[in-house]
N, CA, C and O atoms as a Maestro MAE file, in Angstrom:
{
 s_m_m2io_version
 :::
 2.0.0
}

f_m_ct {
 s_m_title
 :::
 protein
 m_atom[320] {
  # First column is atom index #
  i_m_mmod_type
  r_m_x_coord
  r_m_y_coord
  r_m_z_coord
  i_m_residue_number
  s_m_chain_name
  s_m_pdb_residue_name
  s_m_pdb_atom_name
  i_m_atomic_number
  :::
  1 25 0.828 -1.200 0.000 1 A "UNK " " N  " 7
  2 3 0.000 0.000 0.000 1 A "UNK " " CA " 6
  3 2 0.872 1.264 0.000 1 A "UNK " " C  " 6
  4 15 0.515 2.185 -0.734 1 A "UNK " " O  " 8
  5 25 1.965 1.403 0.736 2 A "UNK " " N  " 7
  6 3 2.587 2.276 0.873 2 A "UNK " " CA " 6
  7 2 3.588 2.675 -0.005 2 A "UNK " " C  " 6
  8 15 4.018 3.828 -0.031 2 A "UNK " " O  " 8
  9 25 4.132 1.431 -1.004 3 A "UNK " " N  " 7
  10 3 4.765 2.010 -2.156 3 A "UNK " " CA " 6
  11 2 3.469 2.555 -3.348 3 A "UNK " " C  " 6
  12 15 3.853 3.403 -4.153 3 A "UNK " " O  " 8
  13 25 2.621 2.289 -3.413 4 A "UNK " " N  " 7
  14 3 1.202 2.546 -4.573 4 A "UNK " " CA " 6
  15 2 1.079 4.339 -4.158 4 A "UNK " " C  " 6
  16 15 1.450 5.224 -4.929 4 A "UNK " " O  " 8
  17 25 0.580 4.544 -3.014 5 A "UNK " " N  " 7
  18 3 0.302 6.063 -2.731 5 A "UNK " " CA " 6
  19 2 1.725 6.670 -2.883 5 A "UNK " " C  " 6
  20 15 1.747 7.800 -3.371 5 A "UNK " " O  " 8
  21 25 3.018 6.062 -2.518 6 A "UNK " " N  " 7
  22 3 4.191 7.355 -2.474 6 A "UNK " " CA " 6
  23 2 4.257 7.020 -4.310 6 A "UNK " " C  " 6
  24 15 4.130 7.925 -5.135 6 A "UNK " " O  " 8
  25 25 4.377 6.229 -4.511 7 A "UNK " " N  " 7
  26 3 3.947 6.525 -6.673 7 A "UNK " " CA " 6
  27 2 2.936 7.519 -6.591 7 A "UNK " " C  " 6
  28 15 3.348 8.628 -6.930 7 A "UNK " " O  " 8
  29 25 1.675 7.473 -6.230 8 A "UNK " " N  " 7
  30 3 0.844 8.837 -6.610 8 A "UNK " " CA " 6
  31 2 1.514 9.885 -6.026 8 A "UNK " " C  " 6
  32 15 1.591 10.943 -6.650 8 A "UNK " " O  " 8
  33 25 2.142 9.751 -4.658 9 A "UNK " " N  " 7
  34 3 2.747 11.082 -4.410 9 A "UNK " " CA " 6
  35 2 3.649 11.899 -5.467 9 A "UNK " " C  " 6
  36 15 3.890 13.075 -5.740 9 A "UNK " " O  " 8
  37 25 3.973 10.746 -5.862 10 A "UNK " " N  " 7
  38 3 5.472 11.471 -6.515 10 A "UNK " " CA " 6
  39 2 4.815 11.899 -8.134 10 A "UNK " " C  " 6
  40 15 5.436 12.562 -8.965 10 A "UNK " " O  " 8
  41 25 3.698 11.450 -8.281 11 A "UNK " " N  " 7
  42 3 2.949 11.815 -9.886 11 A "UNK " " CA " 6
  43 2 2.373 13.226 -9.249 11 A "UNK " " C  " 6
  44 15 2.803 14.245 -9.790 11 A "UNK " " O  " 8
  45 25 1.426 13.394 -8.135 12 A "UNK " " N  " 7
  46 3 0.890 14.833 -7.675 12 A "UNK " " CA " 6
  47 2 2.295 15.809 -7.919 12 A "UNK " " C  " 6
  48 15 2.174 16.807 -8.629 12 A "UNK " " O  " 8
  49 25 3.352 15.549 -7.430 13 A "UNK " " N  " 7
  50 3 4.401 16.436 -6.992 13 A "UNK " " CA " 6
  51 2 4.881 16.210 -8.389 13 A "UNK " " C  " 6
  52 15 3.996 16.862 -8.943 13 A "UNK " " O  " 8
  53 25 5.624 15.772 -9.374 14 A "UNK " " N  " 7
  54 3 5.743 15.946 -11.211 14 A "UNK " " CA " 6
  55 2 4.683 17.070 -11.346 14 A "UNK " " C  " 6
  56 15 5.032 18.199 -11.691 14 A "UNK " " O  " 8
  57 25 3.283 16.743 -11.053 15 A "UNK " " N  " 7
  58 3 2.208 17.539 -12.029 15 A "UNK " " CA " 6
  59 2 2.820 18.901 -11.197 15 A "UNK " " C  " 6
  60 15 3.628 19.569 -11.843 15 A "UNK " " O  " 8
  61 25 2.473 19.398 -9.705 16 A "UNK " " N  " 7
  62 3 2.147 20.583 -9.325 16 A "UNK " " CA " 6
  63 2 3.155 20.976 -8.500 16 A "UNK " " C  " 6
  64 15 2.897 21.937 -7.776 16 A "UNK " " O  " 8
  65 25 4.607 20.315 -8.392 17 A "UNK " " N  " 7
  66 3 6.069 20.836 -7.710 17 A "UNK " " CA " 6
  67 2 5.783 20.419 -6.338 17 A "UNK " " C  " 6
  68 15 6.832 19.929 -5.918 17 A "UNK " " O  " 8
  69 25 4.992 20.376 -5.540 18 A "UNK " " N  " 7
  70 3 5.158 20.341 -4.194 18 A "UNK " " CA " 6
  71 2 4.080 18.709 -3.690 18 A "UNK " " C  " 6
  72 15 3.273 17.963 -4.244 18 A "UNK " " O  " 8
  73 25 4.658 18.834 -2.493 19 A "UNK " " N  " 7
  74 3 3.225 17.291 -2.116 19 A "UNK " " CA " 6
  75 2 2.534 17.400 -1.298 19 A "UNK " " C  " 6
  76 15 2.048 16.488 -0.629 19 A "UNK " " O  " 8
  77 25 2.236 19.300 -1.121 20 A "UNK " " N  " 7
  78 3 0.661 19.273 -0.283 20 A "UNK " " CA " 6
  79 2 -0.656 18.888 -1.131 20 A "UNK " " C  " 6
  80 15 -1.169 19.374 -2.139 20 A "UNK " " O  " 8
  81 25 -0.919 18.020 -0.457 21 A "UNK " " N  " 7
  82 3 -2.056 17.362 -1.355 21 A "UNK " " CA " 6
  83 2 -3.406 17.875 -0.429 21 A "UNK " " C  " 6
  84 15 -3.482 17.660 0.781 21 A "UNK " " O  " 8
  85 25 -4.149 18.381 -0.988 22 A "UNK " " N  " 7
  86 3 -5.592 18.830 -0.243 22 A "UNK " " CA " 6
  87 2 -6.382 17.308 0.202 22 A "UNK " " C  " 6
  88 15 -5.878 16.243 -0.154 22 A "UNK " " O  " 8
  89 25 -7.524 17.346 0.925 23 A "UNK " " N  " 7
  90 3 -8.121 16.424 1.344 23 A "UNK " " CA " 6
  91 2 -9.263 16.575 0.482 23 A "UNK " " C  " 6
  92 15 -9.966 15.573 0.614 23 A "UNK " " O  " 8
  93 25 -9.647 17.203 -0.157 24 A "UNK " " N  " 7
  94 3 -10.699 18.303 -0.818 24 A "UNK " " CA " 6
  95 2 -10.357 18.276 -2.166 24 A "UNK " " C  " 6
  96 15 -9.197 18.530 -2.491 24 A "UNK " " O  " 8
  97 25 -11.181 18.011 -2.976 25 A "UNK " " N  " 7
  98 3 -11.012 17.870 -4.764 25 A "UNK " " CA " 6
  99 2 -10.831 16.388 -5.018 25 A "UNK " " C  " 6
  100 15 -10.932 15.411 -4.276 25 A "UNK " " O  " 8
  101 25 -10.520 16.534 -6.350 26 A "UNK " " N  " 7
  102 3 -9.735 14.994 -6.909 26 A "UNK " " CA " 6
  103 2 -8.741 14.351 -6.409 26 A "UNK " " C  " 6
  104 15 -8.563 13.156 -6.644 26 A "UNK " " O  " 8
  105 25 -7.809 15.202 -5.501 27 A "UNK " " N  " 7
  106 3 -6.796 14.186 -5.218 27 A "UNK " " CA " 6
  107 2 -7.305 13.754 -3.318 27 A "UNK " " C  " 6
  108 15 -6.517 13.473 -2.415 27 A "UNK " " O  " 8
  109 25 -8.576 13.830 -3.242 28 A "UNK " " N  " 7
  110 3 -8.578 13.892 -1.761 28 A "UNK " " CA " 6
  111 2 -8.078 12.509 -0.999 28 A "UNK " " C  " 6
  112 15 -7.334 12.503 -0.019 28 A "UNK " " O  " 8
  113 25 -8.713 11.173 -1.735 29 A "UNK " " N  " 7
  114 3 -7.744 10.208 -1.325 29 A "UNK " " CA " 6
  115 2 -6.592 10.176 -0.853 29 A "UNK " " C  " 6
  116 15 -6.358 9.558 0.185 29 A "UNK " " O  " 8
  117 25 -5.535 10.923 -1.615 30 A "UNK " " N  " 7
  118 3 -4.689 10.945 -1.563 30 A "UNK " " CA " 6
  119 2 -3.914 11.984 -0.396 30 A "UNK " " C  " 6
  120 15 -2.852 12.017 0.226 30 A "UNK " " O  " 8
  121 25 -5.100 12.753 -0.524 31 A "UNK " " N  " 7
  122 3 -4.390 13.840 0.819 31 A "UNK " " CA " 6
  123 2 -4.599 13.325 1.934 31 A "UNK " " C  " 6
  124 15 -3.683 13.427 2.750 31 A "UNK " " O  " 8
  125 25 -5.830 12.619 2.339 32 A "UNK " " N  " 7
  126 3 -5.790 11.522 3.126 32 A "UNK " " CA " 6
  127 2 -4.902 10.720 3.482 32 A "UNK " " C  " 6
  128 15 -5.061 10.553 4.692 32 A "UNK " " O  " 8
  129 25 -4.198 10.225 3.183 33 A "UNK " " N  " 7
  130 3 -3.491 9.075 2.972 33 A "UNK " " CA " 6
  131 2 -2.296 9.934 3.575 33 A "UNK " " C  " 6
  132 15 -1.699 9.413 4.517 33 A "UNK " " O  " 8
  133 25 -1.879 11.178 3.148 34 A "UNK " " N  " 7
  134 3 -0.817 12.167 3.454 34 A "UNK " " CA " 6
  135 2 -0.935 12.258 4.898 34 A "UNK " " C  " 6
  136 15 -0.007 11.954 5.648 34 A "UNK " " O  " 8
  137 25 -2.454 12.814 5.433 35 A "UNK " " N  " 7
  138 3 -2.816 13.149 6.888 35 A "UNK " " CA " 6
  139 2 -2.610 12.141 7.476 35 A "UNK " " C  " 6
  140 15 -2.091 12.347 8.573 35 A "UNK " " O  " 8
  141 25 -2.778 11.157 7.249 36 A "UNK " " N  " 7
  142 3 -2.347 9.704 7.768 36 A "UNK " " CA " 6
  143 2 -1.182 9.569 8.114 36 A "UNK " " C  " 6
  144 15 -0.771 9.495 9.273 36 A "UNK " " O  " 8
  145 25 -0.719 9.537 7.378 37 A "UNK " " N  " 7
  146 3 0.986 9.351 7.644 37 A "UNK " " CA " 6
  147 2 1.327 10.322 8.407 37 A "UNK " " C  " 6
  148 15 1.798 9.961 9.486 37 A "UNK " " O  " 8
  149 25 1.237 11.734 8.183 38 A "UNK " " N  " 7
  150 3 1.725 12.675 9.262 38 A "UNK " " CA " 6
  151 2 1.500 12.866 10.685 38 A "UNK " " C  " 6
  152 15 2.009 13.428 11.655 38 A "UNK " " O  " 8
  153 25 -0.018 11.758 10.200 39 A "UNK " " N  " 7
  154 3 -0.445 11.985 11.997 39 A "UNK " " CA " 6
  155 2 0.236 10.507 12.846 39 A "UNK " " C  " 6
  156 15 0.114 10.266 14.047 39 A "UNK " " O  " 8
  157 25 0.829 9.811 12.000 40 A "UNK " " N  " 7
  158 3 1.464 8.344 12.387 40 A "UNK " " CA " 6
  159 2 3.108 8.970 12.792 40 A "UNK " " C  " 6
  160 15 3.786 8.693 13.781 40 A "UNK " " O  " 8
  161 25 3.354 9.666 11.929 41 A "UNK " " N  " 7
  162 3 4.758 9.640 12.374 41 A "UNK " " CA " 6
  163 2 5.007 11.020 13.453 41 A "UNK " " C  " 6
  164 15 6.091 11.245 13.991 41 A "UNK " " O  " 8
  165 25 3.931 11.760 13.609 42 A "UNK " " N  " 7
  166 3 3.726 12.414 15.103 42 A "UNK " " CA " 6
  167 2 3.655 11.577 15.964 42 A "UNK " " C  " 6
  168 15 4.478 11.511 16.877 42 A "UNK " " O  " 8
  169 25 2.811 10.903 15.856 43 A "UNK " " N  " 7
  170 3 2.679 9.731 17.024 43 A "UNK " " CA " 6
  171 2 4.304 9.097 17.729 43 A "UNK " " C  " 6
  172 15 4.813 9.097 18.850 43 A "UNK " " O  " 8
  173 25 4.753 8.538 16.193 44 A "UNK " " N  " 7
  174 3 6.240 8.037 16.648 44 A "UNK " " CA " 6
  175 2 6.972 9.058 17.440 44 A "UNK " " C  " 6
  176 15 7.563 8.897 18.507 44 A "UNK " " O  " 8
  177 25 6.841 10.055 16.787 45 A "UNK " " N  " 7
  178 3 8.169 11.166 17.817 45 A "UNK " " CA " 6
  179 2 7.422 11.089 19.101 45 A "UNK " " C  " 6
  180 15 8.231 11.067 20.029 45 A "UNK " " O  " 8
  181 25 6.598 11.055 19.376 46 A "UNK " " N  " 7
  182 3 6.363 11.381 20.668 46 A "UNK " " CA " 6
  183 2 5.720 9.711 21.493 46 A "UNK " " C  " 6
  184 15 4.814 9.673 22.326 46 A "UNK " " O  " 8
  185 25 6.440 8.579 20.996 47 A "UNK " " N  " 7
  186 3 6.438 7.501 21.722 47 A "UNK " " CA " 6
  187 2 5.153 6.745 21.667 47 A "UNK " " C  " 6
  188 15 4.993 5.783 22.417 47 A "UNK " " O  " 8
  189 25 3.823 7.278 20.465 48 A "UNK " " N  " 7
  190 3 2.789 6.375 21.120 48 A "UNK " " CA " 6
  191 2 2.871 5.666 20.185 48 A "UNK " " C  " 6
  192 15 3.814 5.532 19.405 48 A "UNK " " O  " 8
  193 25 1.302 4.875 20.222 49 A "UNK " " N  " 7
  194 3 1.021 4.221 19.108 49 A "UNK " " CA " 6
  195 2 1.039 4.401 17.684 49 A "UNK " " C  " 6
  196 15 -0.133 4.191 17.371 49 A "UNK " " O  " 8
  197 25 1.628 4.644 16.717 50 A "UNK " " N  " 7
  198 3 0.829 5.192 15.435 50 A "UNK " " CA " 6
  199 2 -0.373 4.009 14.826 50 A "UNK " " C  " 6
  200 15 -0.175 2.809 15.015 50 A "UNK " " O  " 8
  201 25 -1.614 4.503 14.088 51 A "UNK " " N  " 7
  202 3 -2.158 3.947 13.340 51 A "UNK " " CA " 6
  203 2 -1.862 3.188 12.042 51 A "UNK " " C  " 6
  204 15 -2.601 2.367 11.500 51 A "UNK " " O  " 8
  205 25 -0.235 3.748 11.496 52 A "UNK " " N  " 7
  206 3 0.256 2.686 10.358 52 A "UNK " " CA " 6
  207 2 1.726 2.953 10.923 52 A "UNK " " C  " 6
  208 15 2.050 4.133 11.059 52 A "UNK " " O  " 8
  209 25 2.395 2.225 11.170 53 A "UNK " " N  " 7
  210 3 4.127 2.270 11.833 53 A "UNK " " CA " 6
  211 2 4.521 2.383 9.861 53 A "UNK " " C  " 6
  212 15 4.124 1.881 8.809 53 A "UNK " " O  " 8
  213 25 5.615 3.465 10.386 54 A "UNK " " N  " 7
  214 3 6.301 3.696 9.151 54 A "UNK " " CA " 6
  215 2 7.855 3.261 8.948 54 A "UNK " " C  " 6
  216 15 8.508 3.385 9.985 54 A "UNK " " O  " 8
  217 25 8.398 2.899 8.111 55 A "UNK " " N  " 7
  218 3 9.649 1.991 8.858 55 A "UNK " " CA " 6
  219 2 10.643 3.341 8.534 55 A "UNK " " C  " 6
  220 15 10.115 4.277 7.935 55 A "UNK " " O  " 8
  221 25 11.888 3.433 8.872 56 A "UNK " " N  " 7
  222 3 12.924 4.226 8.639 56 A "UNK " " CA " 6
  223 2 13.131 4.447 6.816 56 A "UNK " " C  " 6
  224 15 13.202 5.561 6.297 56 A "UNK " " O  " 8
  225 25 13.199 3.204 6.082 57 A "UNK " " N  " 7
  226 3 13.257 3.631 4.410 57 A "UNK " " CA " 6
  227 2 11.898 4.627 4.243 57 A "UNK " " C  " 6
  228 15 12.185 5.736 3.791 57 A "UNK " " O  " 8
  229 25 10.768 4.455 4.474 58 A "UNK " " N  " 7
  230 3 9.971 4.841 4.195 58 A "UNK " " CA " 6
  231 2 9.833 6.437 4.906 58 A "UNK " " C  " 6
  232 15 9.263 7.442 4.479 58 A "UNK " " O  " 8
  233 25 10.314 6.288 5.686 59 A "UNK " " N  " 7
  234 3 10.911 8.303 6.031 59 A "UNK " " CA " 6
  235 2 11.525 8.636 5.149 59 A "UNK " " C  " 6
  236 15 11.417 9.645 4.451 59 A "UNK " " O  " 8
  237 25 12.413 7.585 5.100 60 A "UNK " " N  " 7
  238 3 13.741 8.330 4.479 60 A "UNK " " CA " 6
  239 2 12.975 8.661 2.859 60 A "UNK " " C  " 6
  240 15 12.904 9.796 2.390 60 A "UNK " " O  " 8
  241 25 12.546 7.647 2.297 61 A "UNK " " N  " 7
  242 3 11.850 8.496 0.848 61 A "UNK " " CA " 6
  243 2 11.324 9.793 0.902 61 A "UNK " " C  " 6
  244 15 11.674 10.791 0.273 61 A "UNK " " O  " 8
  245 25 10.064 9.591 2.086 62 A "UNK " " N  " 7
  246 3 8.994 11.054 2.006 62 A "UNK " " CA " 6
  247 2 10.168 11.839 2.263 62 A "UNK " " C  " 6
  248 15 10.168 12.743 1.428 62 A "UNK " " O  " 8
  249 25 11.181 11.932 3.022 63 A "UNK " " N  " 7
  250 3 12.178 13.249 3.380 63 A "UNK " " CA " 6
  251 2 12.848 13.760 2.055 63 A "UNK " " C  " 6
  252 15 12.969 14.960 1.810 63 A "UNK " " O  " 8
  253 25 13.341 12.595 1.084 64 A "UNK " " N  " 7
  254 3 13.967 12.821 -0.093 64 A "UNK " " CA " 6
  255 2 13.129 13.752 -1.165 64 A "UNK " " C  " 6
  256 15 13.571 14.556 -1.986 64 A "UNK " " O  " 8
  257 25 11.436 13.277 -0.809 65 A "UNK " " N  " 7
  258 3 10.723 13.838 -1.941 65 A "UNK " " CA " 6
  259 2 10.215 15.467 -1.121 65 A "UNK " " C  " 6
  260 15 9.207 16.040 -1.534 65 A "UNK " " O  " 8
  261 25 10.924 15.974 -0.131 66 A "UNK " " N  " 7
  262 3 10.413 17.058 0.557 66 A "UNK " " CA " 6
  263 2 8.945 16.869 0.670 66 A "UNK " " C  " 6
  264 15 8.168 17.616 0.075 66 A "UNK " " O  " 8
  265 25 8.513 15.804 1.483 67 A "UNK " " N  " 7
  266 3 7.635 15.970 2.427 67 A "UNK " " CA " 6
  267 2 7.279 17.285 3.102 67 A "UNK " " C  " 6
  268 15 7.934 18.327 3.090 67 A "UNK " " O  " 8
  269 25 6.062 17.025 3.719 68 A "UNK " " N  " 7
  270 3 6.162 18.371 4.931 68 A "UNK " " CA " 6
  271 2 5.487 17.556 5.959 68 A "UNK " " C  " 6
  272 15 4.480 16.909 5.668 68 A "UNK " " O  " 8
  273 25 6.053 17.553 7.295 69 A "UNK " " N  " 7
  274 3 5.857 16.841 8.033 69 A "UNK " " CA " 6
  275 2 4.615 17.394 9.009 69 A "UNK " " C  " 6
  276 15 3.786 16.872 9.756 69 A "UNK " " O  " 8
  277 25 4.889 18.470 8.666 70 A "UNK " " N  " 7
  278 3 3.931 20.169 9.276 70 A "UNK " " CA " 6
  279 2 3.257 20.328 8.770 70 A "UNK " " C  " 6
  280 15 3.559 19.436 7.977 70 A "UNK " " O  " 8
  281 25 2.235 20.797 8.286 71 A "UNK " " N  " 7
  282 3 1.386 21.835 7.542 71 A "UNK " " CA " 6
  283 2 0.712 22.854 8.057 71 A "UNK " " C  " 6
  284 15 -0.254 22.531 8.749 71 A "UNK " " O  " 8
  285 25 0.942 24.069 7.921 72 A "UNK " " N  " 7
  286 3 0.394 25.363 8.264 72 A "UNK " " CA " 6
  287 2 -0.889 25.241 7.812 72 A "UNK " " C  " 6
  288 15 -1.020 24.580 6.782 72 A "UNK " " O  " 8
  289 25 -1.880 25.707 8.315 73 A "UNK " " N  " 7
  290 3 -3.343 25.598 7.669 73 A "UNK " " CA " 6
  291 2 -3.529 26.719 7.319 73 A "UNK " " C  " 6
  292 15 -3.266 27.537 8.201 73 A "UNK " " O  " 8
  293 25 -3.934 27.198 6.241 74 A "UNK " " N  " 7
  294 3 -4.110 28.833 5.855 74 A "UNK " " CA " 6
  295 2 -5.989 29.072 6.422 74 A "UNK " " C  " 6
  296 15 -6.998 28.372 6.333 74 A "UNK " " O  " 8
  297 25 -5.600 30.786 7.142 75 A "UNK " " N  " 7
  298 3 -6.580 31.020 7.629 75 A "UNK " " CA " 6
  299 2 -7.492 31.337 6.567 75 A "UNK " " C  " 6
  300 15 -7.126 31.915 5.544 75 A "UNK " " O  " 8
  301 25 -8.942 30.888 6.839 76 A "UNK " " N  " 7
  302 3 -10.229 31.303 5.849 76 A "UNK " " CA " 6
  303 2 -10.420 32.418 6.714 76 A "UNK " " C  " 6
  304 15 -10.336 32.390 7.942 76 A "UNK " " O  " 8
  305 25 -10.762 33.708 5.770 77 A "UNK " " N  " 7
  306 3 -11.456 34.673 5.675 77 A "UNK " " CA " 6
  307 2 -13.124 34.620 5.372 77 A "UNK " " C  " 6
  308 15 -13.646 34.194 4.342 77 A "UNK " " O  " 8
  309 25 -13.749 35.125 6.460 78 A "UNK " " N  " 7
  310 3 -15.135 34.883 6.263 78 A "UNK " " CA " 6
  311 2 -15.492 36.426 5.718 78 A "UNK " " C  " 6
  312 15 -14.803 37.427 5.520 78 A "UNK " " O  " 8
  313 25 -16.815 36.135 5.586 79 A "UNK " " N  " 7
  314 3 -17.425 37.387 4.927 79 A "UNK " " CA " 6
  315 2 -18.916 37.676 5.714 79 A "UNK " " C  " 6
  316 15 -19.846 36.868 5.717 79 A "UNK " " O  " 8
  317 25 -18.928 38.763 6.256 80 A "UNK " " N  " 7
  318 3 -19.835 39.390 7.009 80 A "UNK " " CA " 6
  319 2 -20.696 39.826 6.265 80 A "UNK " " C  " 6
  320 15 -21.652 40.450 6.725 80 A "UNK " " O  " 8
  :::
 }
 m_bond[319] {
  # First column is bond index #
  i_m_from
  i_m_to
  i_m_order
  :::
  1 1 2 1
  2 2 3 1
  3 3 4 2
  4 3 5 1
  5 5 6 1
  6 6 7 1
  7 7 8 2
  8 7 9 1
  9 9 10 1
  10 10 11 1
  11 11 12 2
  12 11 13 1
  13 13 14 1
  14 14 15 1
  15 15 16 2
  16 15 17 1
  17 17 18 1
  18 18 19 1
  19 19 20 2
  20 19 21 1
  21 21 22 1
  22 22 23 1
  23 23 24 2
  24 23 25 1
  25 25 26 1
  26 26 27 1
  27 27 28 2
  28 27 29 1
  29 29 30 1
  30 30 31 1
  31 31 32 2
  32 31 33 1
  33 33 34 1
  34 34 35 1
  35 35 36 2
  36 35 37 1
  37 37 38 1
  38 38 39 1
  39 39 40 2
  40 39 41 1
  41 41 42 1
  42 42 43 1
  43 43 44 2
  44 43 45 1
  45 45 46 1
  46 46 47 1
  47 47 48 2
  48 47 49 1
  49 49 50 1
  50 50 51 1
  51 51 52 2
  52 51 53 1
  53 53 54 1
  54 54 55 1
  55 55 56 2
  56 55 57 1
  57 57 58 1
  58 58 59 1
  59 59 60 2
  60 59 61 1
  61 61 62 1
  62 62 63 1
  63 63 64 2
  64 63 65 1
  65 65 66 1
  66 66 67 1
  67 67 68 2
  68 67 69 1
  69 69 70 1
  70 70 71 1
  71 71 72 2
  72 71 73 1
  73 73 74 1
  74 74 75 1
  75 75 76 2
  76 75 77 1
  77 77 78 1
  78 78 79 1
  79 79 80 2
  80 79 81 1
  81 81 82 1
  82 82 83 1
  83 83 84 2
  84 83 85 1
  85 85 86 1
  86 86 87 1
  87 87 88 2
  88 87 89 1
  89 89 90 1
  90 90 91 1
  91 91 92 2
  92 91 93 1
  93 93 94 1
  94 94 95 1
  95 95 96 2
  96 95 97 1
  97 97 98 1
  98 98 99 1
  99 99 100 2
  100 99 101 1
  101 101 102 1
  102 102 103 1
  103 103 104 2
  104 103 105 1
  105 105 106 1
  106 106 107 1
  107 107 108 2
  108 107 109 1
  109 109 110 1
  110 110 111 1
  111 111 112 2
  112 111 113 1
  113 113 114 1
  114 114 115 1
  115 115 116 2
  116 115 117 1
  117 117 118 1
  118 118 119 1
  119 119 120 2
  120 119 121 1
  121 121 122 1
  122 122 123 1
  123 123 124 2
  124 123 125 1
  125 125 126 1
  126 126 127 1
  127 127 128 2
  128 127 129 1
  129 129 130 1
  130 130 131 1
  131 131 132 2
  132 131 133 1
  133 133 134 1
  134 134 135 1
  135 135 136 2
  136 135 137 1
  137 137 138 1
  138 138 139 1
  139 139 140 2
  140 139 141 1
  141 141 142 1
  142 142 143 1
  143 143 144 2
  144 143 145 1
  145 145 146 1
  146 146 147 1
  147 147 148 2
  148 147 149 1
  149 149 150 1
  150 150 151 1
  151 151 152 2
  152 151 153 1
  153 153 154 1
  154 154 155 1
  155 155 156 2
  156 155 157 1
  157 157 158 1
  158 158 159 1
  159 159 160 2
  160 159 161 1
  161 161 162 1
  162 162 163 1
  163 163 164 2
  164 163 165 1
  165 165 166 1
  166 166 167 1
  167 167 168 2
  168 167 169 1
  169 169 170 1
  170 170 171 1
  171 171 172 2
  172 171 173 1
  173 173 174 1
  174 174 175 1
  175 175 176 2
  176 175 177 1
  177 177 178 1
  178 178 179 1
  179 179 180 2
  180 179 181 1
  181 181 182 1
  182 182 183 1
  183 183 184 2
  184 183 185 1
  185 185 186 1
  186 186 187 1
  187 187 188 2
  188 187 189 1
  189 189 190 1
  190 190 191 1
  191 191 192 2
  192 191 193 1
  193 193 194 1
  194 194 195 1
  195 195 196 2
  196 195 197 1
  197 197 198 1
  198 198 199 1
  199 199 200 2
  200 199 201 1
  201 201 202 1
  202 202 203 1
  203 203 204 2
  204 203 205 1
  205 205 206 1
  206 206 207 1
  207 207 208 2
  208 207 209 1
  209 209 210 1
  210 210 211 1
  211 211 212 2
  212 211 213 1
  213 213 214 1
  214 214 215 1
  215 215 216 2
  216 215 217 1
  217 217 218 1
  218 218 219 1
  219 219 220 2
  220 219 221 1
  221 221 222 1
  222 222 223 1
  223 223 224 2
  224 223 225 1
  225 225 226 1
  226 226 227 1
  227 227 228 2
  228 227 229 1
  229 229 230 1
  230 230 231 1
  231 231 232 2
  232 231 233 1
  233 233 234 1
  234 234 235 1
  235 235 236 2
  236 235 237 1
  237 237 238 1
  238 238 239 1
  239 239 240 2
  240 239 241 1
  241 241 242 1
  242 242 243 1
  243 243 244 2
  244 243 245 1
  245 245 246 1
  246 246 247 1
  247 247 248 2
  248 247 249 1
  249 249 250 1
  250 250 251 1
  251 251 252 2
  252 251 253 1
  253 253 254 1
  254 254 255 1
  255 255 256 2
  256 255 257 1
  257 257 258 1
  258 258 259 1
  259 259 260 2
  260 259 261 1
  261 261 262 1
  262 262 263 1
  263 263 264 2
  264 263 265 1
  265 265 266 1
  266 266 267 1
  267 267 268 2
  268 267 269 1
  269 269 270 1
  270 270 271 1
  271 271 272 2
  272 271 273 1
  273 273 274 1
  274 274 275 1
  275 275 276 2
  276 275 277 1
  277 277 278 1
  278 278 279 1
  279 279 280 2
  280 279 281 1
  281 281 282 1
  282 282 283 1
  283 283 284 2
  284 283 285 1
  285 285 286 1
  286 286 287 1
  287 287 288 2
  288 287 289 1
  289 289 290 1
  290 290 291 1
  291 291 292 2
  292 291 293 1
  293 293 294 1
  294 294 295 1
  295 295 296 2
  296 295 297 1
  297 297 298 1
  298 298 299 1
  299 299 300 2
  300 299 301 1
  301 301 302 1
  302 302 303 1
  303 303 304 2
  304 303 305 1
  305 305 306 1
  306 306 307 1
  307 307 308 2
  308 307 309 1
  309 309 310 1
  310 310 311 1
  311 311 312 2
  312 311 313 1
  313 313 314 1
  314 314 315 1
  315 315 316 2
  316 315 317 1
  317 317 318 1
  318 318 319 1
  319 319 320 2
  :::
 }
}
């Protein structure tokens, strides 16, 4: 499973340079799959359980393909 999505990762990131993938649109699967992992390998740094254990190669790729381990959420502007 985890080599199939880092192939789509790496086709999102060819098409549009980067691998923030939205959860929202066509690629939402896939941004999914992103939130997943980021929220698994939070888990690891901080000793708990993760929901999918990620092994060390498999860091080591997402790090190669500039991952973001972070994501800033951009603030929505509402309209009064």
């Amino acid at each position: 499973m985890f080599d199939k999505r880092f192939n789509d990762l790496m086709s999102f990131k060819a098409k549009y340079g980067h691998c923030d993938v939205s959860r929202i649109g066509e690629n939402g699967s896939l941004g999914h799959w992103c939130s997943k992992v980021r929220g698994s390998y939070k888990k690891m740094q901080n000793n708990q359980k993760p929901t999918t254990k990620l092994s060390d190669e498999q860091i080591q790729r997402l790090n190669d393909a500039d991952f973001k381990w972070s994501l800033v959420r951009k603030e929505r502007v509402g309209f009064w």
